[in-house]
N, C-alpha and C positions, 0 to 999 in steps of 0.2 A: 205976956211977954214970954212965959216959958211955953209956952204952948207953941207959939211961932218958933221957939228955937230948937224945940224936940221936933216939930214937922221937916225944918229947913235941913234939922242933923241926920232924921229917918229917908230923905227926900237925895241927900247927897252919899249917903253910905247905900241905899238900893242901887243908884246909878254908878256907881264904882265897882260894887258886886257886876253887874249889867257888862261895865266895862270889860272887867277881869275875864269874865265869862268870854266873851267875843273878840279877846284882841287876840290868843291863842286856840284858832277853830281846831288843830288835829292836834292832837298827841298821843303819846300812850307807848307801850313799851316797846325797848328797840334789844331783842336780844334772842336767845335761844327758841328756839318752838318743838315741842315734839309733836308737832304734826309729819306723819309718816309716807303721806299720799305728795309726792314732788313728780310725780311724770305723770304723762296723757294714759299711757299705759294702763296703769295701778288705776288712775282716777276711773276709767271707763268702765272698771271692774267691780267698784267700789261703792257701800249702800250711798243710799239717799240722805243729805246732808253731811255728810261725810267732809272734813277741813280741807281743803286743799293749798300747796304752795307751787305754782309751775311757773318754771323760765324757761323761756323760747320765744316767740314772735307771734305775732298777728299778724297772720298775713293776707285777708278780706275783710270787704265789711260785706254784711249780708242782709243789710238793712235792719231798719226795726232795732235798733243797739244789740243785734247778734254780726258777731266776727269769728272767723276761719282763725283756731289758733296751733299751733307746731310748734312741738318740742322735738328730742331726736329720737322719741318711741312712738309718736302717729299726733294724727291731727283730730280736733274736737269743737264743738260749735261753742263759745263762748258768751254770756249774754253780761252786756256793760252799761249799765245805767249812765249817764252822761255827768253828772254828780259824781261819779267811784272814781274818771279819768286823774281827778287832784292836780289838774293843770300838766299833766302829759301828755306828749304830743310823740307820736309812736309814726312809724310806715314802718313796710316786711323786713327790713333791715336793722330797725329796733330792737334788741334786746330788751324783755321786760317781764316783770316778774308781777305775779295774778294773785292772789289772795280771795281766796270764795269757799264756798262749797260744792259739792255736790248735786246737780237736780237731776231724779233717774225717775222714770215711769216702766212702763211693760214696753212702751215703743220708743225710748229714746234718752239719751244721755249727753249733761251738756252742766257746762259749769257757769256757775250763777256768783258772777264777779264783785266782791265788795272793795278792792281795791287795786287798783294800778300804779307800779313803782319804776323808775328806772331801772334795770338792773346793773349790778357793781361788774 
């Protein structure tokens, strides 16, 4: 009998953990960044993985999850995993703000988006 009641007690406290886990999929902190890279400008300049924070628009899709994106210092290829989007729904007149890093080679420069937010 205690046997069935230690399985039944171990068998309902995993599934509650389980729960906990998955009824809050994002979170995490909402407040200052000293990440320093905020324009297309600085980013294009900028090593390889380097934080990035840019608001402006997307204004293409260029297939393959790369998009044409514009701030008011130049334009840069962005690449957006379909997962990063977080249930946003953008066109060129969207303001939105990009969260990624850096991806730079010898031929090319383009920011590798880990999240997509409305902008305020």
């Amino acid at each position: 009998m205690k046997k069935v009641l230690l399985v039944s007690a171990l068998i309902f406290a995993s599934s509650s953990v389980f729960a906990a886990q998955t009824s809050d999929p994002q979170g995490g902190f909402i407040g200052p960044s000293n990440v320093s890279v905020k324009t297309v400008a600085v980013a294009l300049e900028a090593k390889d993985d380097t934080p990035v924070v840019l608001t402006g628009y997307i204004v293409a899709s260029l297939g393959d999850e790369a998009y044409k994106f514009k701030d008011e210092t130049g334009e840069v290829i962005v690449e957006i995993d379909d997962r990063d989007w977080n249930g946003v729904e953008a066109t060129p007149e969207t303001k939105v703000v990009l969260e990624g890093e850096v991806d730079s080679s010898w031929s090319y420069t383009q920011i590798d988006v880990d999240t997509v937010k409305l902008a305020k």
